[in-house]
Structure formats: structure tokens, C-alpha cells
Short mmCIF file of the C-alpha atoms (twelve columns), coordinates in Angstrom:
data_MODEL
# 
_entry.id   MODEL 
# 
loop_
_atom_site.group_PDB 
_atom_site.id 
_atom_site.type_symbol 
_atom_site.label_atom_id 
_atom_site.label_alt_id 
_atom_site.label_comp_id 
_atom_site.label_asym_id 
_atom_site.label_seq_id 
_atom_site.Cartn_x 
_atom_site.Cartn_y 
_atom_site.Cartn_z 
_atom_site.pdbx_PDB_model_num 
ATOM 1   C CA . UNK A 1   -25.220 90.375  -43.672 1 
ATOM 2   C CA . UNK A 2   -21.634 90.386  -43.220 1 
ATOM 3   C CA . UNK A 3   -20.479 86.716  -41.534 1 
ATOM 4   C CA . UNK A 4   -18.115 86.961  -38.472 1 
ATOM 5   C CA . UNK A 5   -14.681 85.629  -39.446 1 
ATOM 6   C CA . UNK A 6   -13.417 82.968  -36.995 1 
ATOM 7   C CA . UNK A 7   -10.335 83.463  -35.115 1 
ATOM 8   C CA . UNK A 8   -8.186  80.518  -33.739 1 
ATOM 9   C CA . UNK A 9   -7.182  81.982  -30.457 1 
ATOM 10  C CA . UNK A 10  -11.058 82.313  -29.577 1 
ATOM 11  C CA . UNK A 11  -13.101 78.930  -28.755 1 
ATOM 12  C CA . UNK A 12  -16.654 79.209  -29.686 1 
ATOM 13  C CA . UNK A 13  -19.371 78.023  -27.217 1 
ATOM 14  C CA . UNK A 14  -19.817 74.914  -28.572 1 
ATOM 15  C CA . UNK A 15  -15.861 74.311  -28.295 1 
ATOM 16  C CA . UNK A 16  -15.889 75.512  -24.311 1 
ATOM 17  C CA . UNK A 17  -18.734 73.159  -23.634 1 
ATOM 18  C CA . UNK A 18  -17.201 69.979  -25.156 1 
ATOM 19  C CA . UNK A 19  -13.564 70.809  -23.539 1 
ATOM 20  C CA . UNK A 20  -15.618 71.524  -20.048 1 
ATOM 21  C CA . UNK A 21  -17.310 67.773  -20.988 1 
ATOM 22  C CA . UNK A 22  -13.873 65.772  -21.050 1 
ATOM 23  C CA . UNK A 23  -12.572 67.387  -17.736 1 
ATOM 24  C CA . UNK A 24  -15.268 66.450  -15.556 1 
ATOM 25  C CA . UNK A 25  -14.729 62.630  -17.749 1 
ATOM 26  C CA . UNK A 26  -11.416 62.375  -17.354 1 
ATOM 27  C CA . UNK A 27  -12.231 63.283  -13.006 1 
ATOM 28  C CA . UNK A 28  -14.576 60.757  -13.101 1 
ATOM 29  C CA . UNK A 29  -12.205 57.997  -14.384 1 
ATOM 30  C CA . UNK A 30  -9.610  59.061  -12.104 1 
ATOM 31  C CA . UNK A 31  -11.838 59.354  -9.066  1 
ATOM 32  C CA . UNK A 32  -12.606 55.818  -9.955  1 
ATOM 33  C CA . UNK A 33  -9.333  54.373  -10.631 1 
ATOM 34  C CA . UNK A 34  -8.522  55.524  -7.322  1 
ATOM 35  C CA . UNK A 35  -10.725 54.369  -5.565  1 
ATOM 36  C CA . UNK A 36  -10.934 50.717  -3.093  1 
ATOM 37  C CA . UNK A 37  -12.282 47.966  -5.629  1 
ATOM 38  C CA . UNK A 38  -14.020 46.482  -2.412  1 
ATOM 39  C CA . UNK A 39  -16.614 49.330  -2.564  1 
ATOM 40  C CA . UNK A 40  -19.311 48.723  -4.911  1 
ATOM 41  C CA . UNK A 41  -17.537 45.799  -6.210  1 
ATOM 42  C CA . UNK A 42  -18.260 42.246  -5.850  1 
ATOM 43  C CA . UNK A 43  -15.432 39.726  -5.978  1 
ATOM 44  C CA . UNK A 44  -15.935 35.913  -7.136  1 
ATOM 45  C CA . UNK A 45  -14.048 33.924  -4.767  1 
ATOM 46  C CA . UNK A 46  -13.456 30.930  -6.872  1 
ATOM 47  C CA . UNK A 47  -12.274 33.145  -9.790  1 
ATOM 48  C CA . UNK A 48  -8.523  32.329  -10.818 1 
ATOM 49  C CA . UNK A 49  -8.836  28.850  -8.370  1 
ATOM 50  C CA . UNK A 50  -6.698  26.062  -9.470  1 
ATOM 51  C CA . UNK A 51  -8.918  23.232  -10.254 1 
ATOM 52  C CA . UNK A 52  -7.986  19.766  -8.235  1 
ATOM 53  C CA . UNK A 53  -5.818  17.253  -9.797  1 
ATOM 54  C CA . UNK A 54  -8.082  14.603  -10.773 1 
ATOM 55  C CA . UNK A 55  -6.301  11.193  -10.301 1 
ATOM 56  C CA . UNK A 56  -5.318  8.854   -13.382 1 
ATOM 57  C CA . UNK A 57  -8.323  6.103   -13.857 1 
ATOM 58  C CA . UNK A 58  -7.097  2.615   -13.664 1 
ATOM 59  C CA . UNK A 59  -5.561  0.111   -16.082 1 
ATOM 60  C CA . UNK A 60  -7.908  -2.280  -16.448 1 
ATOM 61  C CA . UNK A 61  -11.570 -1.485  -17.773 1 
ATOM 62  C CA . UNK A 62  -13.094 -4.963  -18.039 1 
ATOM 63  C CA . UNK A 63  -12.015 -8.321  -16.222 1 
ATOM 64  C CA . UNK A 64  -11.186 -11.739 -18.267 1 
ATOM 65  C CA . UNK A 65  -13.674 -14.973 -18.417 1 
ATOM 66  C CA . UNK A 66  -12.395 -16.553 -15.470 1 
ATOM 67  C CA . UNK A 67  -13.676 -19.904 -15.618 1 
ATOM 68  C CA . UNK A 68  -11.426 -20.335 -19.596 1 
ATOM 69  C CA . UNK A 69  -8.749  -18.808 -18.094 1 
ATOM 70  C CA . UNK A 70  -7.282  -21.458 -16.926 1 
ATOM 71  C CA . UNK A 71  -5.410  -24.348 -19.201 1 
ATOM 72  C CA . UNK A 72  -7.220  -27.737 -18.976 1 
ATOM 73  C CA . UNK A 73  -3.431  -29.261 -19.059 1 
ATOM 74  C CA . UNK A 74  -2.863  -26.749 -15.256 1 
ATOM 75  C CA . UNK A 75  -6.190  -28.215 -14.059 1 
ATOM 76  C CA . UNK A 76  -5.472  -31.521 -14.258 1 
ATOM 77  C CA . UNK A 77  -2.212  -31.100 -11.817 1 
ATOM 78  C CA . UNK A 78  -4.253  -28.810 -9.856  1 
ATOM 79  C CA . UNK A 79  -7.236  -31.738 -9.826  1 
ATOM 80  C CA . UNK A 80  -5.710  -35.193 -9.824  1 
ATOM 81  C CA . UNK A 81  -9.121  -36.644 -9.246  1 
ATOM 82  C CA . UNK A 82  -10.073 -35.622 -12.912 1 
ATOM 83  C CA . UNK A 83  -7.557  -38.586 -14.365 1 
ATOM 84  C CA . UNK A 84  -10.169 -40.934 -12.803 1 
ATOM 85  C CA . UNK A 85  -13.462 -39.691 -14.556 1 
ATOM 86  C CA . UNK A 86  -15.396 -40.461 -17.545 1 
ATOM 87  C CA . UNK A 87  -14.662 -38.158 -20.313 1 
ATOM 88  C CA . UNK A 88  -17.836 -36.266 -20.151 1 
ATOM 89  C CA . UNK A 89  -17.344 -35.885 -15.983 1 
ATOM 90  C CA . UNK A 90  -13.554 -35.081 -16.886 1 
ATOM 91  C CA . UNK A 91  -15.213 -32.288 -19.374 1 
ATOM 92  C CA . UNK A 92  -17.905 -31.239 -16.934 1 
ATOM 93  C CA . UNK A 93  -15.338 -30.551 -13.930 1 
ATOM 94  C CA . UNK A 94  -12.794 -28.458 -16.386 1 
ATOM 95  C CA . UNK A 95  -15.494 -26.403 -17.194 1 
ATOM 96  C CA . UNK A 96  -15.708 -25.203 -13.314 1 
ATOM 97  C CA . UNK A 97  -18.634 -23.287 -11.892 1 
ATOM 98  C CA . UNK A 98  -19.044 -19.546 -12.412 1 
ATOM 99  C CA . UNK A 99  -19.170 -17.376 -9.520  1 
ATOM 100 C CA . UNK A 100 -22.645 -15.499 -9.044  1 
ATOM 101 C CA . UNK A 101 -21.778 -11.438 -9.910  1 
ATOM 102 C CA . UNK A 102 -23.884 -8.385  -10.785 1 
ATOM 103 C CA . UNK A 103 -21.485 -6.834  -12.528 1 
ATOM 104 C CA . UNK A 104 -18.794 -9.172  -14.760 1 
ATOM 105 C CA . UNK A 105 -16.741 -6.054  -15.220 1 
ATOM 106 C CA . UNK A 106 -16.238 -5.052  -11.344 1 
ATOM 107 C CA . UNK A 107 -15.918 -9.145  -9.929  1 
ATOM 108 C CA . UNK A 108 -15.404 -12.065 -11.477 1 
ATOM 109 C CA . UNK A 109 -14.565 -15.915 -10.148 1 
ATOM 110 C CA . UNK A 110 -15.126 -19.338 -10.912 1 
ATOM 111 C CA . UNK A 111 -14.293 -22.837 -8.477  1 
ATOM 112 C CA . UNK A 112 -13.395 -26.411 -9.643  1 
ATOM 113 C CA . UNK A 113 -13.329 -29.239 -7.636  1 
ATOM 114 C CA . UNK A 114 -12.906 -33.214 -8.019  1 
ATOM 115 C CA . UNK A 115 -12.232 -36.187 -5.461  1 
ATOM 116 C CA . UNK A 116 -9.846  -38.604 -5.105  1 
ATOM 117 C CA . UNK A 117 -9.550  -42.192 -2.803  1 
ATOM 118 C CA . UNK A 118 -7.579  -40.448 -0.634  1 
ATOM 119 C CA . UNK A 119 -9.528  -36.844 -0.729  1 
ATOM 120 C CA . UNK A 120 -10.280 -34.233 -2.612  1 
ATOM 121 C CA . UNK A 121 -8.870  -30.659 -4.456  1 
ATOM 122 C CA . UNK A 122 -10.251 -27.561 -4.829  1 
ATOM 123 C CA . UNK A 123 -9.416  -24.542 -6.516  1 
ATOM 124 C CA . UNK A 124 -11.315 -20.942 -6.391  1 
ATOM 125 C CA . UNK A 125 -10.059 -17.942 -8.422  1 
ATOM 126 C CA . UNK A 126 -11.136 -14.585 -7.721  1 
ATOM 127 C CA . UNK A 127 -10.930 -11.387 -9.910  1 
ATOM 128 C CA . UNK A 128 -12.034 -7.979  -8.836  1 
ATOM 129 C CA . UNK A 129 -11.170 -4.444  -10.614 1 
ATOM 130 C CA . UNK A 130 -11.560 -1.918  -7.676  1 
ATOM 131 C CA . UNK A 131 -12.786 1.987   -9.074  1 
ATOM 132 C CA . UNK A 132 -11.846 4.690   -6.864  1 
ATOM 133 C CA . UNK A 133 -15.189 7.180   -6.473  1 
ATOM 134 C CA . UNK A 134 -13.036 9.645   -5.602  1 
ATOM 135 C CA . UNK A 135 -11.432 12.611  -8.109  1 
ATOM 136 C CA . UNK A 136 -8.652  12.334  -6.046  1 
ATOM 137 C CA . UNK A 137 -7.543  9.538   -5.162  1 
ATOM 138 C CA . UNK A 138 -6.648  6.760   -8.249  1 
ATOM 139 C CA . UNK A 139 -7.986  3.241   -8.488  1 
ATOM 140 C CA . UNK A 140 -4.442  1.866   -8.395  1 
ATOM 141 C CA . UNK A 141 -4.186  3.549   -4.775  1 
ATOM 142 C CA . UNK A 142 -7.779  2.462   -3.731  1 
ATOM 143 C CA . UNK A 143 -6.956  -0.831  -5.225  1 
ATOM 144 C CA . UNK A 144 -3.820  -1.278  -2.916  1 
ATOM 145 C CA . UNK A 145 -5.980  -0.533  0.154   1 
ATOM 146 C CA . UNK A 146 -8.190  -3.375  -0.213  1 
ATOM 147 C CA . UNK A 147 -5.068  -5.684  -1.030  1 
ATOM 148 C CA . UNK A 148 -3.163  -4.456  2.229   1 
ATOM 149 C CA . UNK A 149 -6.920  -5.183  4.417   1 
ATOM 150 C CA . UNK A 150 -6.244  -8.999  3.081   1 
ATOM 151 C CA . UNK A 151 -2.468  -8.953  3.451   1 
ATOM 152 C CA . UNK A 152 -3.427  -8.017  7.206   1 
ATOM 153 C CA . UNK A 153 -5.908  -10.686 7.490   1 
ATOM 154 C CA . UNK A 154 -3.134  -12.642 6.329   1 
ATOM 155 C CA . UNK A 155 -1.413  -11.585 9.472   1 
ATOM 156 C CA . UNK A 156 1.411   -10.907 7.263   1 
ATOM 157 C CA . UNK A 157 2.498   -7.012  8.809   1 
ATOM 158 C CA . UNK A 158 3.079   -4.377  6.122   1 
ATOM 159 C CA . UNK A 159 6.476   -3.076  6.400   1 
ATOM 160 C CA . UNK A 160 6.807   0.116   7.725   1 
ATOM 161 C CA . UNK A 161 8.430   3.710   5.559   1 
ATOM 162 C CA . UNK A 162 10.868  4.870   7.560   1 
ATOM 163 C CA . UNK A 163 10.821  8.341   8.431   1 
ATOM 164 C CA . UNK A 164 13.806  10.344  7.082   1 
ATOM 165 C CA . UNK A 165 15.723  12.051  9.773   1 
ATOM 166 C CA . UNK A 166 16.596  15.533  8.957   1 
ATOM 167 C CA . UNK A 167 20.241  16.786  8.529   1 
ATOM 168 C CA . UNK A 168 21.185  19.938  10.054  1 
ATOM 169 C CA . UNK A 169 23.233  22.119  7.617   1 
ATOM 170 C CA . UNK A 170 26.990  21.886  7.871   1 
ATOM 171 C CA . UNK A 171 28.590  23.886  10.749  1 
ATOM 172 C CA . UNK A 172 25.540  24.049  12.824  1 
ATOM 173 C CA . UNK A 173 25.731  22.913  16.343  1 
ATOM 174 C CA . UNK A 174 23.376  20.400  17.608  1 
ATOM 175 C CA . UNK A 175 21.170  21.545  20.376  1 
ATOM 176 C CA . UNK A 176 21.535  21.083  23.857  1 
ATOM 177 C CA . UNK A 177 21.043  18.046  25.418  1 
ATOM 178 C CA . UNK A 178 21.189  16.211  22.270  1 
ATOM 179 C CA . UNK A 179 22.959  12.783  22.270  1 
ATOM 180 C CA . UNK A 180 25.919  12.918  19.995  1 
ATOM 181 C CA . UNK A 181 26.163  10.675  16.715  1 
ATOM 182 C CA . UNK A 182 27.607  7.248   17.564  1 
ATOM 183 C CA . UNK A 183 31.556  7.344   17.245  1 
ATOM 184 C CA . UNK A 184 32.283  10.515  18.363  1 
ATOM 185 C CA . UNK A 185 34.844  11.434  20.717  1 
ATOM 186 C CA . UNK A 186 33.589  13.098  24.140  1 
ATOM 187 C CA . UNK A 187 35.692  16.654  24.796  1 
ATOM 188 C CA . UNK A 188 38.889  16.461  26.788  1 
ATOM 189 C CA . UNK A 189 38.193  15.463  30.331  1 
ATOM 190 C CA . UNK A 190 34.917  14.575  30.702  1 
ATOM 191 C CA . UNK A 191 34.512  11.516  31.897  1 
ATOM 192 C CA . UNK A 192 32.495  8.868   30.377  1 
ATOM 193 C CA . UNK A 193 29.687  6.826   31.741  1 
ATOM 194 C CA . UNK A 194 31.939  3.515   31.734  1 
ATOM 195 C CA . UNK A 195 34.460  5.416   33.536  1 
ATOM 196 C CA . UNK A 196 32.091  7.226   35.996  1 
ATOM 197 C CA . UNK A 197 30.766  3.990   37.091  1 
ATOM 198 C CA . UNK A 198 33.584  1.709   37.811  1 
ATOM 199 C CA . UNK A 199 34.512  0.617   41.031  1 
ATOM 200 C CA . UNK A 200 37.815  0.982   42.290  1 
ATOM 201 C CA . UNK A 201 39.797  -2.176  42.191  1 
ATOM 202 C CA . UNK A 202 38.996  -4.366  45.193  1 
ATOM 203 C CA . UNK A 203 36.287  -2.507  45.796  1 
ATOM 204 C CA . UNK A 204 32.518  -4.543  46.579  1 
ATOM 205 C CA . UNK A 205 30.086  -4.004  43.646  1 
ATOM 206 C CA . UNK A 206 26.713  -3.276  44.710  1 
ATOM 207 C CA . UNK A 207 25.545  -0.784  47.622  1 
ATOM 208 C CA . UNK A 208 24.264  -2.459  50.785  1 
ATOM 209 C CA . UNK A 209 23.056  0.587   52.094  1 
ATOM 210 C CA . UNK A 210 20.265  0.879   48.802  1 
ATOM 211 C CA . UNK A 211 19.850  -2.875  49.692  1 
ATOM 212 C CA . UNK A 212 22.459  -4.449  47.014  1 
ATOM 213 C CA . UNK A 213 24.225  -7.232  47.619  1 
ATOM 214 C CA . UNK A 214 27.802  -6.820  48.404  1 
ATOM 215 C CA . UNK A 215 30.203  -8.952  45.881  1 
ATOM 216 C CA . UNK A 216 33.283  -10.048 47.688  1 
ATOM 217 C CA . UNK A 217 36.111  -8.495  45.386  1 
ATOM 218 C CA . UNK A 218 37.894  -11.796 42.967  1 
ATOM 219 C CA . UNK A 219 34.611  -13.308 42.568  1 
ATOM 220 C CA . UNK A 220 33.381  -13.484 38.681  1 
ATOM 221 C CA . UNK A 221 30.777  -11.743 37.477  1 
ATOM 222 C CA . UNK A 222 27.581  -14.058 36.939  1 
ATOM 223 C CA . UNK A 223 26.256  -14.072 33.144  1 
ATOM 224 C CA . UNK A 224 23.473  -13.333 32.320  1 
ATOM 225 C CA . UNK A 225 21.051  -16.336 30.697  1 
ATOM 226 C CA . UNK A 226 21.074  -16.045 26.910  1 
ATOM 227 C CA . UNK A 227 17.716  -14.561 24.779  1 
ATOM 228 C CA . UNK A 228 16.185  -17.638 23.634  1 
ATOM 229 C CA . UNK A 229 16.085  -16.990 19.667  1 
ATOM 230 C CA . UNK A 230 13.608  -16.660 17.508  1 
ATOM 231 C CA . UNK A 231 12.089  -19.854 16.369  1 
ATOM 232 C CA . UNK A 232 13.813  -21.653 12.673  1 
ATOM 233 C CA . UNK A 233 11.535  -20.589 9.899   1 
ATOM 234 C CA . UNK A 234 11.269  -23.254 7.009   1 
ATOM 235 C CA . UNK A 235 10.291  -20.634 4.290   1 
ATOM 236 C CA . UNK A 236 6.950   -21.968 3.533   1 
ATOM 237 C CA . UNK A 237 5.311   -19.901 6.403   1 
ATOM 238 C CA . UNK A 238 2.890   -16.985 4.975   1 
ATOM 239 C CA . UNK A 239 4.948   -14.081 3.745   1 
ATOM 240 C CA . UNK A 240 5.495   -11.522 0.882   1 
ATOM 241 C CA . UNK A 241 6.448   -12.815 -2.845  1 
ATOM 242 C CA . UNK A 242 8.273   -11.127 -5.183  1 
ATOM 243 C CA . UNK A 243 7.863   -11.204 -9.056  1 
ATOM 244 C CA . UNK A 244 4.562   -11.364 -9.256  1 
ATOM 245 C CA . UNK A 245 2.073   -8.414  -10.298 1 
ATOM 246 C CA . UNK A 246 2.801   -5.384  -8.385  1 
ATOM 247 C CA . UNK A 247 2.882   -6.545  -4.919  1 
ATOM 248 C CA . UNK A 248 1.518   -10.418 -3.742  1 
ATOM 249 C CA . UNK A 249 1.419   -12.477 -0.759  1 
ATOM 250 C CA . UNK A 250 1.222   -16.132 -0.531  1 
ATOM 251 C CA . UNK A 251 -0.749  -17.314 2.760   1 
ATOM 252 C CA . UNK A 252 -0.621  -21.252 4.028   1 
ATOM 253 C CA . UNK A 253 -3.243  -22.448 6.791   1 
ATOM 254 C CA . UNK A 254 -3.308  -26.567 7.790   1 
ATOM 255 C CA . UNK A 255 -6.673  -26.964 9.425   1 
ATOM 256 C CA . UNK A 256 -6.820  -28.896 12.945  1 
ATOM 257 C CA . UNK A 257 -6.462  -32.908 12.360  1 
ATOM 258 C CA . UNK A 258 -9.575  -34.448 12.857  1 
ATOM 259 C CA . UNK A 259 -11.452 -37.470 12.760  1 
ATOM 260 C CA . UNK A 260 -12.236 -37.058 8.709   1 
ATOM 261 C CA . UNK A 261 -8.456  -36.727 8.356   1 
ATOM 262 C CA . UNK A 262 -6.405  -32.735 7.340   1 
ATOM 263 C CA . UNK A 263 -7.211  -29.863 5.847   1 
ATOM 264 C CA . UNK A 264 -4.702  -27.372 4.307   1 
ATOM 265 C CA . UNK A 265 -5.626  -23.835 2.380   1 
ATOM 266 C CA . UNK A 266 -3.047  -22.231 0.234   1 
ATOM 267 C CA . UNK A 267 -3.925  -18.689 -0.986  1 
ATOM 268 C CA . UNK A 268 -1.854  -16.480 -3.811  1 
ATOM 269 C CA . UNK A 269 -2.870  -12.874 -3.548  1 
ATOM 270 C CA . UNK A 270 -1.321  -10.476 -5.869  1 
ATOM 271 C CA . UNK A 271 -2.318  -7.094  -7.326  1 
ATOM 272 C CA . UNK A 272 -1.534  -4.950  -10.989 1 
ATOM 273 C CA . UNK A 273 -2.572  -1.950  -11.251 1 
ATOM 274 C CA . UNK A 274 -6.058  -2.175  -9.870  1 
ATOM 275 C CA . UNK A 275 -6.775  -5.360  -10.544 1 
ATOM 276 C CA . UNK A 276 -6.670  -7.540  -7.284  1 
ATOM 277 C CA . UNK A 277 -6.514  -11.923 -7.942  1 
ATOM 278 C CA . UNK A 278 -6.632  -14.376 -5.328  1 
ATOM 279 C CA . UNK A 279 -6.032  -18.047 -6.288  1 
ATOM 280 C CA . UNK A 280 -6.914  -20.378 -3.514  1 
ATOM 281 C CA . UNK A 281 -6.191  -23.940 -3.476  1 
ATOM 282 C CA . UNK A 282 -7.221  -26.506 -1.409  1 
ATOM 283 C CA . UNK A 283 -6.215  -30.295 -0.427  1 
ATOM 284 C CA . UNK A 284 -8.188  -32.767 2.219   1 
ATOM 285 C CA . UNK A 285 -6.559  -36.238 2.886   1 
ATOM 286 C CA . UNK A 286 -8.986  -38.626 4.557   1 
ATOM 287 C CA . UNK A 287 -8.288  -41.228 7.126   1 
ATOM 288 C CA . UNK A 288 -4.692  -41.309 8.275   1 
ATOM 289 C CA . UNK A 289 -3.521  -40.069 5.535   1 
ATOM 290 C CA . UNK A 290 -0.622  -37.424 5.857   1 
ATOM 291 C CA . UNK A 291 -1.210  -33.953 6.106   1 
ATOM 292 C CA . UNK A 292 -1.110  -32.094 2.240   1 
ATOM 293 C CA . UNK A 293 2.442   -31.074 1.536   1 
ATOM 294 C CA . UNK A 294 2.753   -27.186 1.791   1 
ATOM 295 C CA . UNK A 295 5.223   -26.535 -0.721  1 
ATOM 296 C CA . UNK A 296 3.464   -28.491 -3.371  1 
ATOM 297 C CA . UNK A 297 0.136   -26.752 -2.496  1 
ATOM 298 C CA . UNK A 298 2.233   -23.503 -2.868  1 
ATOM 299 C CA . UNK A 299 3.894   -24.226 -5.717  1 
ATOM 300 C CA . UNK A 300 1.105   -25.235 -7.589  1 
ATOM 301 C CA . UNK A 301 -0.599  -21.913 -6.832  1 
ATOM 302 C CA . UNK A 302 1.558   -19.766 -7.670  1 
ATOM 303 C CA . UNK A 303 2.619   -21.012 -11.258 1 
ATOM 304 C CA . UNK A 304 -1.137  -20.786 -11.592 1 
ATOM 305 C CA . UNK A 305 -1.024  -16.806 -10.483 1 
ATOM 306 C CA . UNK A 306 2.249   -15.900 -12.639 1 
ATOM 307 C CA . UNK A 307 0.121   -17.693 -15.374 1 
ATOM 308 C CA . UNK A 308 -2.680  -15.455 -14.892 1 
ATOM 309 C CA . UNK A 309 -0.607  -12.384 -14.076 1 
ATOM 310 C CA . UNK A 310 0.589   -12.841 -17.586 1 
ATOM 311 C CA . UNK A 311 -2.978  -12.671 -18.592 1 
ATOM 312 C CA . UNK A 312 -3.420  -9.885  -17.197 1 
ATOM 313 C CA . UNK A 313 0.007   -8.125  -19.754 1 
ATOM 314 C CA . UNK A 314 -1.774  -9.214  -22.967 1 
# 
């Protein structure tokens, strides 16, 4: 049988049916391209979202031994009482009591105490590492909102962040009704208010009519009483302190005399990082015995806080 010779320029079958094949493919991509990805397509919402900043833990992990922290040659200024004991009471009352805690890594604190003829001393330290729960919000920030709840108790105010006052950009007018910049220079012939409201010479001040008091013209002008000012501060009274941790506070409370003699509580609040320490020292006198000195008290405390605040940096 003679074979049929193929000729370029006609497709066989099985050519027709595959080019046939790759049309109706290539108008089913493009009827898809073009058509609304919302149909027959579902869309994850979350897909591509930024993930939250998560905020930077805290400095501090774990918390000193409190009750070794402090030097036995500090204690014995801070507890003049000790000089009078028996070595083994002197080594007893160094060794301060321990606070009770659950967790020696989130509070820590420790008190020491010892009597004298004409009193007593006692001094209570307090340690606490605050941890933020929350992602977003550090536990150096959380940290500084507990300290400002005591610096409040304190009833020493926070300052305030003033709010900056926007410029306008250059060659803009201001609108109207707004009060012009202090120093300026009111147009030509308008009058100003100090001008506006001066009598003529000779003229009464005061309008009987809107039931003033007429002022007979030569007569002086009556001043005003002075604002009493603000009562002398001696610079012992509770306030902020500077050089010490990240922010502090010193606050100084002398108890009402009574008939067992004065009471007077010094307390040293400072915070680093998100660490917060509060050394409190106090001094009773008995009898008539003065009042405790407040700038000893408050000295003595804080050298005791820088002491620990360097602690803190090793």
C-alpha cells in the first residue's frame, strides 16, 4: 500500500484537535485573570498584618538579699542603740528580720530596729521588681506607674508636660479674633484698651449712675493690699531628688507630740529601670526629749539609697 506523504501546509486531525485544546486554555486563563478576585475567592484578613511591637522586658531579673545588703559599719549610724548591746545582741540586731514574700524574685525587704535611753531607730528597706503583663507596654513604664501612685501619696504633685503650641507657617495670618503675640504693635489708629478707658483729666472715676462711687478729681488712687506670699520653705519639706536612680523622692512626716514623746518618718523612694526601693527610717524620742532632727533623718537615708542604688549598677 502506497503511504500518504505529509504535507506541511495541511494539519492532521490530531494537530487541529490539540491547537483547538490551547484556545479554549488560554480563554479560560484569561476569563479568569479578568475576573473580580472577591468571587469565589476567600481573603485572610490578617494576611500581610504587621505584628505589634512587643515592649523591651525589664533590667532586672532577680532582686538582691536585702537583709546583707546593707554594711554593718551604715547600721550602726543608722542604729545608735546597737553601741550599747552585748556582742551577740549587737550581732543578732545587724542581722535584721526578713520580710515574709512568696516570691524573692518579685519583693524583697528586711527591718532592723534597736533602742536607746532616749528612744529608739528603725529602719525598713523595701525591694520590688514590677513585670508588665502586657506585650505592650514595658516593665520600666509599668514600673514608673506604681512609683508615681507613691510619689502622689507623698503628696508630692508630678510635674506636668507641657503641651507644645503649634506654629503656623511663615506668612500665614492668624485667624480672626485671635489675640496677637505679646509685643506687637496694634495698626495705626486703633486705639488701645489703656487709651479707651481713661478718663479725661479732671474727670470723676467711677459711674454713679451703675452705682460707682464718684472720686473727687486730685485724690490718689487707693492701693490695693499686697498678696500675702507664699510661706519660706526650709528645703527639708518632701520633694523630688535628683541623682539618684532614675527618678526618687524623699518624703519627711513628724508625728503629733504626745504624751510618750515624737515621732518622725523619713522615706527615700527611688526607681531604675523597674526596680522600685523605698528606704524608710524612723526615730522616737521619749519624754521631753526634742523632736528627731529632719535633716539628719534625711541624710542618713539617703546615703543609705545612693548606697544601694549602686547595688543595683553592679
Amino acid at each position: 500500500m502506497q503511504r500518504k506523504r505529509y504535507s506541511p501546509g495541511r494539519a492532521p486531525g490530531t494537530l487541529l484537535g490539540l491547537g483547538a485544546g490551547l484556545a479554549v486554555a488560554l480563554g479560560a486563563l484569561t476569563g479568569c485573570s479578568a475576573a473580580d478576585p472577591s468571587e469565589g475567592v476567600t481573603i485572610d484578613a490578617k494576611a500581610g498584618a504587621a505584628a505589634a511591637p512587643v515592649a523591651a522586658p525589664g533590667r532586672y531579673r532577680t532582686l538582691f538579699e536585702p537583709c546583707g545588703a546593707v554594711p554593718q559599719t551604715t547600721l550602726r549610724d543608722l542604729l545608735p542603740g546597737t553601741a550599747a548591746l552585748a556582742d551577740a545582741d549587737r550581732a543578732k540586731a545587724f542581722r535584721g528580720t526578713a520580710a515574709v514574700t512568696y516570691d524573692t524574685d518579685r519583693r524583697v525587704g528586711c527591718a532592723w530596729s534597736a533602742d536607746t535611753d532616749d528612744g529608739s531607730h528603725r529602719l525598713v528597706l523595701d525591694v520590688e521588681r514590677v513585670v508588665s503583663y502586657d506585650p505592650t507596654v514595658s516593665d520600666a513604664a509599668r514600673a514608673q506607674e506604681v512609683y508615681v501612685r507613691k510619689q502622689l501619696a507623698a503628696k508630692i504633685p508630678v510635674p506636668a508636660t507641657p503641651t507644645p503650641t503649634p506654629t503656623p507657617p511663615a506668612g500665614t495670618t492668624a485667624p480672626a479674633g485671635t489675640t496677637p503675640p505679646t509685643g506687637t504693635t496694634p495698626p495705626t489708629g486703633t486705639a488701645s484698651p489703656a487709651s479707651a478707658t481713661t478718663a479725661p483729666a479732671g474727670a470723676p472715676s467711677g459711674n454713679p449712675s451703675e452705682g460707682g462711687t464718684a472720686t473727687p478729681a486730685g485724690t490718689p488712687a487707693t492701693t490695693p493690699p499686697a498678696t500675702p506670699s507664699a510661706p519660706a520653705t526650709t528645703g527639708l519639706e518632701p520633694r523630688l531628688l535628683s541623682g539618684l536612680g532614675d527618678i526618687a523622692f524623699v518624703d519627711d512626716t513628724l508625728g503629733p507630740a504626745s504624751a510618750n514623746g515624737h515621732q518622725r518618718v523619713v522615706s527615700v523612694v527611688f526607681r531604675t529601670s523597674n526596680v522600685i526601693v523605698t528606704v524608710e527610717y524612723q526615730q522616737r524620742t521619749t519624754g521631753s526629749v526634742a523632736a528627731p532632727d529632719s535633716k539628719e533623718l534625711q541624710d542618713r537615708a539617703q546615703n543609705l539609697a545612693r548606697l544601694l542604688a549602686d547595688r543595683l549598677e553592679e
